[in-house]
mmCIF file of the N, C-alpha and C atoms, coordinates in Angstrom:
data_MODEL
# 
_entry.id   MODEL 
# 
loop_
_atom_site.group_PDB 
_atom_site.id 
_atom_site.type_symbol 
_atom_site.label_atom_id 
_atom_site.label_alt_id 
_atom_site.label_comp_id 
_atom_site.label_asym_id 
_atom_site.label_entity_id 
_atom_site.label_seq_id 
_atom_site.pdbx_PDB_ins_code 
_atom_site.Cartn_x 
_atom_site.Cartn_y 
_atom_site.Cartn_z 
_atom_site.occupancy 
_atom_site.B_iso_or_equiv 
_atom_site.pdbx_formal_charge 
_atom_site.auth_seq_id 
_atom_site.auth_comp_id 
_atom_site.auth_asym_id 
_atom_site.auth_atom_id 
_atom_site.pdbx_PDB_model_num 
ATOM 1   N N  . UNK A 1 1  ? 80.190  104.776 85.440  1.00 0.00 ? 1  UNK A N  1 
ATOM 2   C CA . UNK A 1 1  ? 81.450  104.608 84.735  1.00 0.00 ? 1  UNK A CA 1 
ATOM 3   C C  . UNK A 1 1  ? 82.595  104.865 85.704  1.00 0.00 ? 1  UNK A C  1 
ATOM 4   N N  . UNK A 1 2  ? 83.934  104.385 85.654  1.00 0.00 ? 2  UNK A N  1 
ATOM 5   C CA . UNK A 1 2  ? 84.278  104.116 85.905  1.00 0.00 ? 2  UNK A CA 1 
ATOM 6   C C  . UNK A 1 2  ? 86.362  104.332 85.376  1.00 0.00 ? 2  UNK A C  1 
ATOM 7   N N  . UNK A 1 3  ? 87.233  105.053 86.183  1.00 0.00 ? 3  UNK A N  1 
ATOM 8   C CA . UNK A 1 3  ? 88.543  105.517 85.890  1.00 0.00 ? 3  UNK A CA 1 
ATOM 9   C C  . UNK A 1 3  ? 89.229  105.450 86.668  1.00 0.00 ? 3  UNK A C  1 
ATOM 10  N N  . UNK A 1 4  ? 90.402  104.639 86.190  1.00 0.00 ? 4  UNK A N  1 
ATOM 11  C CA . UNK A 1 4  ? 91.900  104.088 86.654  1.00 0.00 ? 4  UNK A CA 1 
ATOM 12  C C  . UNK A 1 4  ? 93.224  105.560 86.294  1.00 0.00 ? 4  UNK A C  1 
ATOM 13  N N  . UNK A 1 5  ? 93.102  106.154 86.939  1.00 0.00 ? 5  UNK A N  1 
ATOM 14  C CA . UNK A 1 5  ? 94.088  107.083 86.011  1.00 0.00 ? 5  UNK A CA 1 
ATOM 15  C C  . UNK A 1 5  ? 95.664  107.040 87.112  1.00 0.00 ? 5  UNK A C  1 
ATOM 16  N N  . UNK A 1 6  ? 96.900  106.391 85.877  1.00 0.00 ? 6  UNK A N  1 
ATOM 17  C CA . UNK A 1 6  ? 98.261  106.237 86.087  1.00 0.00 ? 6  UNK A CA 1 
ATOM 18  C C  . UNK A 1 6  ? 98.846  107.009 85.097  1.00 0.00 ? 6  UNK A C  1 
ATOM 19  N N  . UNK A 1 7  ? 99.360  108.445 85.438  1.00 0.00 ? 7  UNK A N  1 
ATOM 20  C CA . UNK A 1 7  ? 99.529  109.721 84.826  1.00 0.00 ? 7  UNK A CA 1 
ATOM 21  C C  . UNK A 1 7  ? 100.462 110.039 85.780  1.00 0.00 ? 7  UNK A C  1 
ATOM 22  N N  . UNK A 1 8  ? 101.763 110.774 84.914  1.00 0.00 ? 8  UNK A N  1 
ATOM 23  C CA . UNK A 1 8  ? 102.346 111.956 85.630  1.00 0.00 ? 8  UNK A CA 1 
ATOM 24  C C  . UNK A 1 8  ? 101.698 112.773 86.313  1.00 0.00 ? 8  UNK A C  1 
ATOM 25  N N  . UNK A 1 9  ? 101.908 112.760 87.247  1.00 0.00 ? 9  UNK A N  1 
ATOM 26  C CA . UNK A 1 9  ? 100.809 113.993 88.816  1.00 0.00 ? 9  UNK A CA 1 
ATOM 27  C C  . UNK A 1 9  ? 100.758 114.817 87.677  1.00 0.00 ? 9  UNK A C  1 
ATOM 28  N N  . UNK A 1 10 ? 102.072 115.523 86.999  1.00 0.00 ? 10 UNK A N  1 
ATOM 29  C CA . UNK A 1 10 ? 101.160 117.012 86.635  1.00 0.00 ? 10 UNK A CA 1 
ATOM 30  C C  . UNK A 1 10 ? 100.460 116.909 85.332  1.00 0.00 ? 10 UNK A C  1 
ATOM 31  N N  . UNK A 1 11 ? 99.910  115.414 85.269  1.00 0.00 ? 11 UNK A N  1 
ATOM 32  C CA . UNK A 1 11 ? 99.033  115.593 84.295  1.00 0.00 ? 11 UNK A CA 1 
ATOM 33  C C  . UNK A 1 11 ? 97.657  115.210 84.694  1.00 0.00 ? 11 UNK A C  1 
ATOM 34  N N  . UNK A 1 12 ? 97.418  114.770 85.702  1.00 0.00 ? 12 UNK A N  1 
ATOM 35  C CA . UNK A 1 12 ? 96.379  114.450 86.540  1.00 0.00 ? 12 UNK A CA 1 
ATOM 36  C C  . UNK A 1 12 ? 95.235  115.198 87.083  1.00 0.00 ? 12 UNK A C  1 
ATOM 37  N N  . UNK A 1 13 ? 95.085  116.483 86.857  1.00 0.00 ? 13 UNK A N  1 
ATOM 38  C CA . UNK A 1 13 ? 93.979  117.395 87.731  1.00 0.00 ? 13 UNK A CA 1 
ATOM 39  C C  . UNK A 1 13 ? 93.457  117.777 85.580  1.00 0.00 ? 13 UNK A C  1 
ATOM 40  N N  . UNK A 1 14 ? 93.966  117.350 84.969  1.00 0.00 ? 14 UNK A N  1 
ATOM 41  C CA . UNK A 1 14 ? 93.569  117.636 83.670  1.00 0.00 ? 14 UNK A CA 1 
ATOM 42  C C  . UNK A 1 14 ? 92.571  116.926 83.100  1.00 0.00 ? 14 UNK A C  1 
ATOM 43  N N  . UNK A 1 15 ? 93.201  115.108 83.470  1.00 0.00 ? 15 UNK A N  1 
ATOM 44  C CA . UNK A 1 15 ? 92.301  113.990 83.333  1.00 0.00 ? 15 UNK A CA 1 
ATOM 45  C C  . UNK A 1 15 ? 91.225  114.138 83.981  1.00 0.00 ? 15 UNK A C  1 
ATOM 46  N N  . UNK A 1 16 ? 91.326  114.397 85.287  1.00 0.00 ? 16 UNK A N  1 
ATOM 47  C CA . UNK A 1 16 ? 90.174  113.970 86.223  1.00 0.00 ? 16 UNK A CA 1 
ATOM 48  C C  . UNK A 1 16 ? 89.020  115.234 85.874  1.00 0.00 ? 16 UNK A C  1 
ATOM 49  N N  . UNK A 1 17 ? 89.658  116.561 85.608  1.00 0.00 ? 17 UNK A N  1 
ATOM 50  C CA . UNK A 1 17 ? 88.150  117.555 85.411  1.00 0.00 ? 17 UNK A CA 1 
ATOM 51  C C  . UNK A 1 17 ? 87.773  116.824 83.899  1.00 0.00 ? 17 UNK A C  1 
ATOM 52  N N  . UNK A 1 18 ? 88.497  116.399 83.286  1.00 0.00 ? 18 UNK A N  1 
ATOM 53  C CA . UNK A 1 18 ? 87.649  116.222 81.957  1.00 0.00 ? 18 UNK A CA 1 
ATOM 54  C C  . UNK A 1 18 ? 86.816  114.518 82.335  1.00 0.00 ? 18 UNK A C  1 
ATOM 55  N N  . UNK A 1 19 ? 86.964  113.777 82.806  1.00 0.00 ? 19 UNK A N  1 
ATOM 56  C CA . UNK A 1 19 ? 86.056  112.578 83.415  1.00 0.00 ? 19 UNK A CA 1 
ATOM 57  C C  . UNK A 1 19 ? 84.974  113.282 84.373  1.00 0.00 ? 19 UNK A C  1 
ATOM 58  N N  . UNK A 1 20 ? 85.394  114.433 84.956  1.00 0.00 ? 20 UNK A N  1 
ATOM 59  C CA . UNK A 1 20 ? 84.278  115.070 85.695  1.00 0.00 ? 20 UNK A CA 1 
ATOM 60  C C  . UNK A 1 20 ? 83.087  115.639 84.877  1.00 0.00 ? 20 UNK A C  1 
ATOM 61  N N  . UNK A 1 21 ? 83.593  116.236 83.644  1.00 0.00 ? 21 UNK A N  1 
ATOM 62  C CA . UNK A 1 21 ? 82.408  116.667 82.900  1.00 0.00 ? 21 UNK A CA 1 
ATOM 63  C C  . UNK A 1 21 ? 81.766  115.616 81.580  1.00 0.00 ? 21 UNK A C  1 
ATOM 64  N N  . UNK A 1 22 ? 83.044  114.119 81.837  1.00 0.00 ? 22 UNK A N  1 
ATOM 65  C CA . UNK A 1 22 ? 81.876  113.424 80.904  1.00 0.00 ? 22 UNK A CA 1 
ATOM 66  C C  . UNK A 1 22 ? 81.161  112.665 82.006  1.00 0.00 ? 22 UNK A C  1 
ATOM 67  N N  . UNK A 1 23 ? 81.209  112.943 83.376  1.00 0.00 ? 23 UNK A N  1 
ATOM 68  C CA . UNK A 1 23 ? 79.953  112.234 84.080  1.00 0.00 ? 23 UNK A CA 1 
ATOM 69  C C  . UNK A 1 23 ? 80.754  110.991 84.434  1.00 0.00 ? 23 UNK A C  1 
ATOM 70  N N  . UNK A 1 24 ? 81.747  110.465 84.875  1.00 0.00 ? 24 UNK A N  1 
ATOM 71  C CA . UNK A 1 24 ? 82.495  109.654 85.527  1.00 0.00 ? 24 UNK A CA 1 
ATOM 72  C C  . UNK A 1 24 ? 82.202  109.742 87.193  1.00 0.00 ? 24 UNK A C  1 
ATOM 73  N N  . UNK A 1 25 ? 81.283  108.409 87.661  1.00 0.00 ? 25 UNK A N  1 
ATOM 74  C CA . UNK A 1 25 ? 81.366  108.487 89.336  1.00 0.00 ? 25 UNK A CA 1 
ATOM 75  C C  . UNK A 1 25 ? 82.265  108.264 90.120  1.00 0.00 ? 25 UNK A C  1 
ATOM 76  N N  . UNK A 1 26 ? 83.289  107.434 89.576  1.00 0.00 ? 26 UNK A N  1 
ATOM 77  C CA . UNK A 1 26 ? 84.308  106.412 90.076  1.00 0.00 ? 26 UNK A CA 1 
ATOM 78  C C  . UNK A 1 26 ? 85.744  107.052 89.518  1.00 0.00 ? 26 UNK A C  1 
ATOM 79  N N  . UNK A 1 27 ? 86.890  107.534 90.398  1.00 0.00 ? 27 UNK A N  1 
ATOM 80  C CA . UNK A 1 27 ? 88.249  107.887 89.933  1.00 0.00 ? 27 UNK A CA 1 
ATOM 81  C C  . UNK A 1 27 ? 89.217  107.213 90.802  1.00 0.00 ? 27 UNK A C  1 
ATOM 82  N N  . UNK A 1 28 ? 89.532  106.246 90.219  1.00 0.00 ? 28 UNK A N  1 
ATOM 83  C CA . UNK A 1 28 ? 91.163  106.151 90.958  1.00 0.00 ? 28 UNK A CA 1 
ATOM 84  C C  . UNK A 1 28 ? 92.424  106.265 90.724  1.00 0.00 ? 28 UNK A C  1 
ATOM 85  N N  . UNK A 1 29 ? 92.809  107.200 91.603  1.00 0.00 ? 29 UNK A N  1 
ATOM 86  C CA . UNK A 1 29 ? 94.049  108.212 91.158  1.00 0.00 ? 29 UNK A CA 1 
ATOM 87  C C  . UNK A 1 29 ? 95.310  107.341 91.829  1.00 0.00 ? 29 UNK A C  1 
ATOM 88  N N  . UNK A 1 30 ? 95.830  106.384 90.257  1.00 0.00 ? 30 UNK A N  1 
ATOM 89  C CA . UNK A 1 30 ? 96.874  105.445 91.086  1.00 0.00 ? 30 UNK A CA 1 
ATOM 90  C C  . UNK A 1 30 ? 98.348  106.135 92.031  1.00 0.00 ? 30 UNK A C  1 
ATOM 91  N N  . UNK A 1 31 ? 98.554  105.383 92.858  1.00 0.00 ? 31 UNK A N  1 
ATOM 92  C CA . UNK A 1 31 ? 99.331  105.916 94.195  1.00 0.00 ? 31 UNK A CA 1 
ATOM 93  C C  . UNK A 1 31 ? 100.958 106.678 92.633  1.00 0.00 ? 31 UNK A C  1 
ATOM 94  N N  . UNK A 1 32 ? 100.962 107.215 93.639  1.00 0.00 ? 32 UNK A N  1 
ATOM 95  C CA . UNK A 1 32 ? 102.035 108.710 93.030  1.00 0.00 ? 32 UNK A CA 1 
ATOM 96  C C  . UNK A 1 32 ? 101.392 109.868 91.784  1.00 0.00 ? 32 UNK A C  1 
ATOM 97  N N  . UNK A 1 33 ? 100.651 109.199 91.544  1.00 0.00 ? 33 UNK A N  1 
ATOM 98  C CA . UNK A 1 33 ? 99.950  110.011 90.101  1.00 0.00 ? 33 UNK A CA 1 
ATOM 99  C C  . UNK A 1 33 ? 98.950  111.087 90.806  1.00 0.00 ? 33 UNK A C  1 
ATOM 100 N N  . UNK A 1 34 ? 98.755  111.188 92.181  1.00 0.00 ? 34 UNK A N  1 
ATOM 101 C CA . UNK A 1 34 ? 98.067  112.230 92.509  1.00 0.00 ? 34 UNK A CA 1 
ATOM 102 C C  . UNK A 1 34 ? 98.430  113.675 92.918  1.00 0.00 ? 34 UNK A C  1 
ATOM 103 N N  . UNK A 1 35 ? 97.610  114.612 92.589  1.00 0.00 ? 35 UNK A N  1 
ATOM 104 C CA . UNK A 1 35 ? 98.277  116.018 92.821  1.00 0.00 ? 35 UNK A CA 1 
ATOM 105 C C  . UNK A 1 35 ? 97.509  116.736 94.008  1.00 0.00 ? 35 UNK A C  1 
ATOM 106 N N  . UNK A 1 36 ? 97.841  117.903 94.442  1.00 0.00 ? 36 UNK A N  1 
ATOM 107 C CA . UNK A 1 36 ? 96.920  118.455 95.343  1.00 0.00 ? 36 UNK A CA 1 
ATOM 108 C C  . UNK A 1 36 ? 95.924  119.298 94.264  1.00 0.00 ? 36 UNK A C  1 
ATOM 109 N N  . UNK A 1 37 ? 96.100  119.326 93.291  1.00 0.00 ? 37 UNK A N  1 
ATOM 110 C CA . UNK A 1 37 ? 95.088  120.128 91.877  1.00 0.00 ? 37 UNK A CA 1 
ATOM 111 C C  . UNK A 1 37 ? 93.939  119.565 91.844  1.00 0.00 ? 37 UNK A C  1 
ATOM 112 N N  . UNK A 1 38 ? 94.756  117.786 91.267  1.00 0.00 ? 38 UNK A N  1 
ATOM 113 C CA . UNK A 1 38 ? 93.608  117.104 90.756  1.00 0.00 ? 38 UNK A CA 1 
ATOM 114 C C  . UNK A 1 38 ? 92.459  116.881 92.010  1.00 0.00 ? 38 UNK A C  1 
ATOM 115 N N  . UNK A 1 39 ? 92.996  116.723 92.955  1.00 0.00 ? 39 UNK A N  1 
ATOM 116 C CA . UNK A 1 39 ? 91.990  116.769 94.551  1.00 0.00 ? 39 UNK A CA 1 
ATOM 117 C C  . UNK A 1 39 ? 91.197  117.316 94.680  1.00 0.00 ? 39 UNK A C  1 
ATOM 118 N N  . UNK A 1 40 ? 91.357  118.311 94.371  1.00 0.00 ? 40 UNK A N  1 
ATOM 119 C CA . UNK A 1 40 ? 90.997  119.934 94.533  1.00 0.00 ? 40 UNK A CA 1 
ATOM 120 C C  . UNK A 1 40 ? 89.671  119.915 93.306  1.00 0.00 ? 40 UNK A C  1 
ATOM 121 N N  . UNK A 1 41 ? 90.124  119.522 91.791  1.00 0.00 ? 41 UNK A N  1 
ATOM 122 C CA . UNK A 1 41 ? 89.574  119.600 90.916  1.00 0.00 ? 41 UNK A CA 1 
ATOM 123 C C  . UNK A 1 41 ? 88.260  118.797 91.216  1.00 0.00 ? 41 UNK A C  1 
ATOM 124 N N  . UNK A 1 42 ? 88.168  117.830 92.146  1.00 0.00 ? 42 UNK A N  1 
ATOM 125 C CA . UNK A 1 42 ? 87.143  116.757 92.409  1.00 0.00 ? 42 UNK A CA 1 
ATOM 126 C C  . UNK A 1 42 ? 86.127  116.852 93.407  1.00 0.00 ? 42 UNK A C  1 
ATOM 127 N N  . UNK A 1 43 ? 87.178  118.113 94.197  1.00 0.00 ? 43 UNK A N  1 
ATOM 128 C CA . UNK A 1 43 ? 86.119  118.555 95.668  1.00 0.00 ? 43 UNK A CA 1 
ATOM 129 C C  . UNK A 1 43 ? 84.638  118.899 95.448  1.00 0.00 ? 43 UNK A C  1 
ATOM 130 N N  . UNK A 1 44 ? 83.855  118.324 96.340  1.00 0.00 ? 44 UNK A N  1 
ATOM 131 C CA . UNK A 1 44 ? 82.572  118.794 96.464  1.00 0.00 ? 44 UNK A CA 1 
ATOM 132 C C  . UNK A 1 44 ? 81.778  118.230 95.302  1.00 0.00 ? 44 UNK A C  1 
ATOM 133 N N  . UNK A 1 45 ? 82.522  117.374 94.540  1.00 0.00 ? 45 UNK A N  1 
ATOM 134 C CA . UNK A 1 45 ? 81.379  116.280 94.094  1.00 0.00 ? 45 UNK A CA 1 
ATOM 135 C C  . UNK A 1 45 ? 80.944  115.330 93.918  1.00 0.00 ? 45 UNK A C  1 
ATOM 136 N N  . UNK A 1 46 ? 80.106  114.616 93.801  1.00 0.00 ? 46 UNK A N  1 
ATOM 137 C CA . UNK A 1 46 ? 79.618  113.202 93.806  1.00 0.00 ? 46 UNK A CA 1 
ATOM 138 C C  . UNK A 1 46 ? 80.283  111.917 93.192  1.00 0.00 ? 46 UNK A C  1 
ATOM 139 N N  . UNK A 1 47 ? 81.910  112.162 93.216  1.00 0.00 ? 47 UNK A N  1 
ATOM 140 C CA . UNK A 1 47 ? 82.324  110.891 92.616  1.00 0.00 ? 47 UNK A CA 1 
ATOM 141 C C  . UNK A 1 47 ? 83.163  110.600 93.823  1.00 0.00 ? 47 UNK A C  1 
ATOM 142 N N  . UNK A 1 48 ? 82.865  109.042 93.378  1.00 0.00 ? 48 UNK A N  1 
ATOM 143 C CA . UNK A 1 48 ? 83.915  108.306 94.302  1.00 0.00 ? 48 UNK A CA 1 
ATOM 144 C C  . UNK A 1 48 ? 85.227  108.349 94.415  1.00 0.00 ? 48 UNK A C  1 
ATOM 145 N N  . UNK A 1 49 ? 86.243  108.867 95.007  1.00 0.00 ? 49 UNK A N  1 
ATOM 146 C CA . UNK A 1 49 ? 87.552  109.364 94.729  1.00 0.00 ? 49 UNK A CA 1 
ATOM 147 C C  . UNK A 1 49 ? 88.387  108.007 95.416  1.00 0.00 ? 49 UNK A C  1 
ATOM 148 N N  . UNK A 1 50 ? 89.169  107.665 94.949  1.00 0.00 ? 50 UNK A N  1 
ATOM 149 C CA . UNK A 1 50 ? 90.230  106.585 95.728  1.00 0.00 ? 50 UNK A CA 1 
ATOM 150 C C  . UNK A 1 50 ? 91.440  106.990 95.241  1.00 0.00 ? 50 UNK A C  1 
ATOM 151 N N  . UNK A 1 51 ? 92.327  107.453 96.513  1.00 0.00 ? 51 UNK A N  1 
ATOM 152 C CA . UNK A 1 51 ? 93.800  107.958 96.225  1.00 0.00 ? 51 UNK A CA 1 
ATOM 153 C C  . UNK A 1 51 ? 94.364  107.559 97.211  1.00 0.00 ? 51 UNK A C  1 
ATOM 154 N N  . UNK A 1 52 ? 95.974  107.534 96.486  1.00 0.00 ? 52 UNK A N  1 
ATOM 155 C CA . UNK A 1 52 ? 97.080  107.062 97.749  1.00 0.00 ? 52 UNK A CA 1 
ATOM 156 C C  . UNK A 1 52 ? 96.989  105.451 97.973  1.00 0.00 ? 52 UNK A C  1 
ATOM 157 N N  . UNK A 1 53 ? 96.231  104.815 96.848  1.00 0.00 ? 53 UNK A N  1 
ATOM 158 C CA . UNK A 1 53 ? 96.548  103.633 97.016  1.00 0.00 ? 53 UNK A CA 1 
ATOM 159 C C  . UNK A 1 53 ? 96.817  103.199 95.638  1.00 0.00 ? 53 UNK A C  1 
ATOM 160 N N  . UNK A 1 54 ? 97.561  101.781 95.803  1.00 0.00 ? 54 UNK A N  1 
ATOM 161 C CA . UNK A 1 54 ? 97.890  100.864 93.968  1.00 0.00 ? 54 UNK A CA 1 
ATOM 162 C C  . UNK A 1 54 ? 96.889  100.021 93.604  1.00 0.00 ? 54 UNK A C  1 
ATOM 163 N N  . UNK A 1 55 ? 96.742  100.599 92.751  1.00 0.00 ? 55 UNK A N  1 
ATOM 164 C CA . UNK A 1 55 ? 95.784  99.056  92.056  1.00 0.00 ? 55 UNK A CA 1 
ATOM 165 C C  . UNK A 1 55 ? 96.048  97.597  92.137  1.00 0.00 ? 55 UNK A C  1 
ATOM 166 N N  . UNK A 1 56 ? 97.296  97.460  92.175  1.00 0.00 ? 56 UNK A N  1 
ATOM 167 C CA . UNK A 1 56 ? 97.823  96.042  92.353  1.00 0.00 ? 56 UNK A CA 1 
ATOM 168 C C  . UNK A 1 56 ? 97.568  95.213  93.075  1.00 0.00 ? 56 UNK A C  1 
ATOM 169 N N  . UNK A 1 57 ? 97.113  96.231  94.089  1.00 0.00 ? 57 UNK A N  1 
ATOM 170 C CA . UNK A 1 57 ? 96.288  95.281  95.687  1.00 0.00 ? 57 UNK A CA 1 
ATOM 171 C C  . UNK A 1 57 ? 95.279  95.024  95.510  1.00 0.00 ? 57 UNK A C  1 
ATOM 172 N N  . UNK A 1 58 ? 94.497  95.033  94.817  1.00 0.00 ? 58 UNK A N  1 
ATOM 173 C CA . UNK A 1 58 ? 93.194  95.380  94.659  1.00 0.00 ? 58 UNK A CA 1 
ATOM 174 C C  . UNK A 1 58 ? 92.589  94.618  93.142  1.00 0.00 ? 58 UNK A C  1 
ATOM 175 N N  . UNK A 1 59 ? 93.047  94.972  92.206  1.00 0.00 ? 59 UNK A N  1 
ATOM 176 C CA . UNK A 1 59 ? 92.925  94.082  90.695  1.00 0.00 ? 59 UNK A CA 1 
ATOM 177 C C  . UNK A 1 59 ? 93.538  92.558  90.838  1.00 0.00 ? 59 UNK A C  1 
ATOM 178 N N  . UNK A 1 60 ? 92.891  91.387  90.764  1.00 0.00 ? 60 UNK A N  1 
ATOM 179 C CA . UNK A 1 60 ? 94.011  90.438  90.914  1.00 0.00 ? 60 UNK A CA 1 
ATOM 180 C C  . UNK A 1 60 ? 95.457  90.508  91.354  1.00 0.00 ? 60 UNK A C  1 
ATOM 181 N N  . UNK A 1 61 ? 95.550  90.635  92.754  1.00 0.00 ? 61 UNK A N  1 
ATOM 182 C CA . UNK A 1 61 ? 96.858  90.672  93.574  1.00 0.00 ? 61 UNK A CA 1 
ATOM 183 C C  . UNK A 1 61 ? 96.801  89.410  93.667  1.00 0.00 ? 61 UNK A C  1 
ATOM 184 N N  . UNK A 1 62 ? 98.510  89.493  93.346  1.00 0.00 ? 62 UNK A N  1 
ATOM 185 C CA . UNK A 1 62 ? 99.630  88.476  93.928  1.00 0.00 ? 62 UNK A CA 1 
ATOM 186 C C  . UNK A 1 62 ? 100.324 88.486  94.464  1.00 0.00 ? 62 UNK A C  1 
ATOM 187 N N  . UNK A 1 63 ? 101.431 87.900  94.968  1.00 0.00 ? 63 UNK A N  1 
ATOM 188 C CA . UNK A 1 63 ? 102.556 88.116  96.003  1.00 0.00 ? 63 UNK A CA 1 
ATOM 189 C C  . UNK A 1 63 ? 102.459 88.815  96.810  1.00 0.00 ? 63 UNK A C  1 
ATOM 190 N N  . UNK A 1 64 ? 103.309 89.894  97.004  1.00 0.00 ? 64 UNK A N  1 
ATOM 191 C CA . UNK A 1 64 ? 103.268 90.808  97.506  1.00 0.00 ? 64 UNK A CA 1 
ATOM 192 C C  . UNK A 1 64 ? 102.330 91.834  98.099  1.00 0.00 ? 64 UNK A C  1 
ATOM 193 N N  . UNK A 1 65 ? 101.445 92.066  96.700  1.00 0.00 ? 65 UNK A N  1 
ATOM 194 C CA . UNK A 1 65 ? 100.458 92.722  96.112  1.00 0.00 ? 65 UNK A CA 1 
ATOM 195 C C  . UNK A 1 65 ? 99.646  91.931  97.229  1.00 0.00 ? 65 UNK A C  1 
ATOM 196 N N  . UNK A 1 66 ? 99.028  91.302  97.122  1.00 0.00 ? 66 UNK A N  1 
ATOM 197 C CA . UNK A 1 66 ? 98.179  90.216  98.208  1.00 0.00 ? 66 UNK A CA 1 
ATOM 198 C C  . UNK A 1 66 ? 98.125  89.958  99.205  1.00 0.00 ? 66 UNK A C  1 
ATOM 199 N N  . UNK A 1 67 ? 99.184  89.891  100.101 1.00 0.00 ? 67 UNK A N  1 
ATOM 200 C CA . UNK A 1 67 ? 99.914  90.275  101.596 1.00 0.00 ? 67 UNK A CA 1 
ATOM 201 C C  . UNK A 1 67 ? 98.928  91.211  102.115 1.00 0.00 ? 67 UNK A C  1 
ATOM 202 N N  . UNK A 1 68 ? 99.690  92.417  100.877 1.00 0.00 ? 68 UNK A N  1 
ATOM 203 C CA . UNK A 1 68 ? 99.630  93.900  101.737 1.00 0.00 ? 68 UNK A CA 1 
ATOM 204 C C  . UNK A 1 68 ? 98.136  94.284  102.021 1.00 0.00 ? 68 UNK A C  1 
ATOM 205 N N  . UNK A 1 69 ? 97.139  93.683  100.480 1.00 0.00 ? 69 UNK A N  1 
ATOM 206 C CA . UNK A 1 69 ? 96.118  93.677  100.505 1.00 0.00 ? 69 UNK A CA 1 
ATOM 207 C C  . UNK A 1 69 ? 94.859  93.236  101.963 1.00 0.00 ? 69 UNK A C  1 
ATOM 208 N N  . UNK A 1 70 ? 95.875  92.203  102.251 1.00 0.00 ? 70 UNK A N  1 
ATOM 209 C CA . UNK A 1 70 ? 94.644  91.397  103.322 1.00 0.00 ? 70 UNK A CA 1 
ATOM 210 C C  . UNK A 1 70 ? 95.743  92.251  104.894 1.00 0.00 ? 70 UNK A C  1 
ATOM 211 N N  . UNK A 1 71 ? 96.336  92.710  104.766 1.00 0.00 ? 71 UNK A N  1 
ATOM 212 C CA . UNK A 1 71 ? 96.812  93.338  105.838 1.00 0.00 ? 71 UNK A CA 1 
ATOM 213 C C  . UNK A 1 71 ? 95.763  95.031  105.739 1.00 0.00 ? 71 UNK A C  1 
ATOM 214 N N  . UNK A 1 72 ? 95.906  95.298  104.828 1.00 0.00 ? 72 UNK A N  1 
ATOM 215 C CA . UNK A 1 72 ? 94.525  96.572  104.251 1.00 0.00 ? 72 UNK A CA 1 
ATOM 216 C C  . UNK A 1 72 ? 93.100  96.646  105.329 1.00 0.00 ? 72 UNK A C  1 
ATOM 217 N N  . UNK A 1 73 ? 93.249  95.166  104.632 1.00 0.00 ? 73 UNK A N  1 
ATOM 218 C CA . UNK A 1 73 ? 91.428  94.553  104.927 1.00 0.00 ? 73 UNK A CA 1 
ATOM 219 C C  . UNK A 1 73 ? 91.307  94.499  106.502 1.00 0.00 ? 73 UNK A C  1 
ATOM 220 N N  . UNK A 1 74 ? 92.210  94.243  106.962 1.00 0.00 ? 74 UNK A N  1 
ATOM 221 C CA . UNK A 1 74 ? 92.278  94.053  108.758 1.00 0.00 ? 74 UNK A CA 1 
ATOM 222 C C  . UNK A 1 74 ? 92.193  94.787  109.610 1.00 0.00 ? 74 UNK A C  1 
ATOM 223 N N  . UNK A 1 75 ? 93.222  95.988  109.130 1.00 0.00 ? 75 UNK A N  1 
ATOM 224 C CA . UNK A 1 75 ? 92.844  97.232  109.543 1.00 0.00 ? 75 UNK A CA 1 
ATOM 225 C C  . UNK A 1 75 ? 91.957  98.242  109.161 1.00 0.00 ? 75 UNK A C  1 
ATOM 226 N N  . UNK A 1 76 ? 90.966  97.437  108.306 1.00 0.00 ? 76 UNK A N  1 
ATOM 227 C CA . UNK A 1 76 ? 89.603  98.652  107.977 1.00 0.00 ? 76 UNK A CA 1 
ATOM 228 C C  . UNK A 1 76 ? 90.274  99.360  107.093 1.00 0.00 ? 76 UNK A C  1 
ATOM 229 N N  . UNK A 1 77 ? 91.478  99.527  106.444 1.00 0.00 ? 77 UNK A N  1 
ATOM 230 C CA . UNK A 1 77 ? 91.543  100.602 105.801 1.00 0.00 ? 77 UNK A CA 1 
ATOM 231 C C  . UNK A 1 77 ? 91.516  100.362 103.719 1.00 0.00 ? 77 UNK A C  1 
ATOM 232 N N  . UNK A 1 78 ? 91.177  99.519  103.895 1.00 0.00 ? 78 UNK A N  1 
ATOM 233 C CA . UNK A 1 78 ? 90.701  99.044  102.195 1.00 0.00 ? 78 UNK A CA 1 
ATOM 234 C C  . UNK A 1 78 ? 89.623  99.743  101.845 1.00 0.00 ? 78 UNK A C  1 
ATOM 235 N N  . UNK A 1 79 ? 90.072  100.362 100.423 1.00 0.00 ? 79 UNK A N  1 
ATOM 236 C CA . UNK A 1 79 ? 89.140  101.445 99.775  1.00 0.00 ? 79 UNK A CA 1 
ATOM 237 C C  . UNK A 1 79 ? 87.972  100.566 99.315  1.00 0.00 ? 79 UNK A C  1 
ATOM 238 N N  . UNK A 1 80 ? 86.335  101.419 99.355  1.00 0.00 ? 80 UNK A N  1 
ATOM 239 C CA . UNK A 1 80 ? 85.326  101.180 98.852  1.00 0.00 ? 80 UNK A CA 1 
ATOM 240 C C  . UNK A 1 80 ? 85.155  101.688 97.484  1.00 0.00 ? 80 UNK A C  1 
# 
């Protein structure tokens, strides 16, 4: 399973421990919505964490969104 979370940062280390205990592998903590809590809240376990980036690049990008995306991809730095 699988989480998109676009939350006020200081509501974010709240979401993510409670997806942690329903067994969520996958969190992505959309770019500004992340805290140093919720980070923290995730350390040392087995889910896939993706932060500091937008979904926009990534979900059906366009314009812009799409550019930046394949500029991502070039430099290796596009999230798994």
């Amino acid at each position: 399973m699988g989480l998109i979370v676009v939350t006020p940062s200081a509501s974010t280390a709240g979401v993510v421990r409670e997806a942690r205990e329903l067994g969520y592998k996958q969190i992505w903590i959309q770019q500004k919505s992340e805290s140093k809590e919720a980070i923290e809240a995730l350390a040392g376990s087995d889910i896939n964490l993706i932060t500091g980036q937008c979904i926009l690049m990534h979900y059906k990008p366009h314009s812009f969104h799409k550019f930046h995306a394949r500029i991502k991809r070039f430099l290796g730095r596009h999230p798994k």
